[in-house]
C-alpha positions, 0 to 999 in steps of 0.5 A, a space after each residue: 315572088 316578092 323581088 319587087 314588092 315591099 310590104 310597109 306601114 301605109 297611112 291609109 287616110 292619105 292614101 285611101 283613094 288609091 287603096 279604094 281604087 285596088 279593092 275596086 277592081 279586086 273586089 268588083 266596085 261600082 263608084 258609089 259602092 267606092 263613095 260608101 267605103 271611103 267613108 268607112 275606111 277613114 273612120 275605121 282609121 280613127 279607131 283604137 289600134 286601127 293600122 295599116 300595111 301596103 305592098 308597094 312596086 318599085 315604081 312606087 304603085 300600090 299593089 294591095 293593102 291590109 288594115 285591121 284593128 283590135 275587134 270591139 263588141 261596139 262595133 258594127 261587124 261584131 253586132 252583125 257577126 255575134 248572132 252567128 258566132 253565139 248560134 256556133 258557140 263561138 261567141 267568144 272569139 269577139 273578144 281579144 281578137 285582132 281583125 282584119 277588115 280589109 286586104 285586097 291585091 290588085 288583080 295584075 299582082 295576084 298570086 304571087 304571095 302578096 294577100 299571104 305577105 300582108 295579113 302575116 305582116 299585120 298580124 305579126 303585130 298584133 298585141 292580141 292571141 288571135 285574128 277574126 275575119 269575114 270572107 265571101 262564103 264560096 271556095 275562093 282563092 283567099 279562103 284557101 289562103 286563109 285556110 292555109 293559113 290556119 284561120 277555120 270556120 267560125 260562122 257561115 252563110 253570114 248575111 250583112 245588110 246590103 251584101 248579095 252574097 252570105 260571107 264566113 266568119 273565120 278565126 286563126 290562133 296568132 301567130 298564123 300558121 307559116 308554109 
């Protein structure tokens, strides 16, 4: 599934456009929507710890991409996501827990094995003993990967200010759970 795939360390800030372009159409991204994001991905980039890994083609394309970062109580997602968590008793994932903040596959090279390929690979890395995550809150394909992958419900019906749909926060012991 991957012949033609290569999963790599990616410098997100160099490649930030073409990786925005990928979550676009993966994500269904209007142009201000893109604006808005590029802005945060590179200042997430200059977080502590903050890292990235793109599956490329062999004709040099970027196919998807993942970055994440060990997660902060400081920061945005967490002051949202920490009512929600405390409300389950699962505040306690916010601490010394790897996050993942983005991974999307372009829409063409979907299904193949890639989003499974990229959050493993990052993950894989982490210093921390698990990962935390948010994800649309409806039966998609990549809850179901992310189930698969072990990562359970911590949290749903999650609201970010500005999201029209409610997302799931998600947690998974590391290293994640292989096929």
């Amino acid at each position: 599934m991957l012949r033609d795939i290569t999963i790599a360390p990616l410098d997100l800030p160099d490649h930030v456009d073409e990786a925005l372009a990928v979550q676009a159409l993966a994500f269904g991204l209007g142009p201000d929507e893109v604006a808005v994001r590029r802005q945060i991905v590179l200042r997430h980039m200059t977080y502590r710890g903050a890292r990235a890994l793109g599956a490329t083609t062999a004709d040099g394309s970027l196919a998807g991409f993942v970055y994440g970062m060990p997660n902060s109580r400081t920061h945005w997602w967490s002051t949202v996501v920490e009512p929600y968590l405390r409300a389950q008793g699962n505040e306690g994932w916010l601490d010394d827990s790897f996050v993942i903040t983005e991974l999307h596959v372009h829409p063409r090279h979907q299904n193949r094995g890639i989003g499974r390929a990229l959050i493993t690979a990052i993950t894989d890395g982490a210093a921390e003993p698990r990962s935390i995550l948010s994800a649309i809150d409806t039966d998609s394909p990549a809850r179901g990967l992310y189930h698969s992958l072990g990562y359970q419900d911590l949290a749903r019906r999650v609201l970010f200010p500005s999201a029209p749909r409610p997302y799931a926060v998600m947690g998974a012991a590391l290293p994640l759970r292989r096929r």
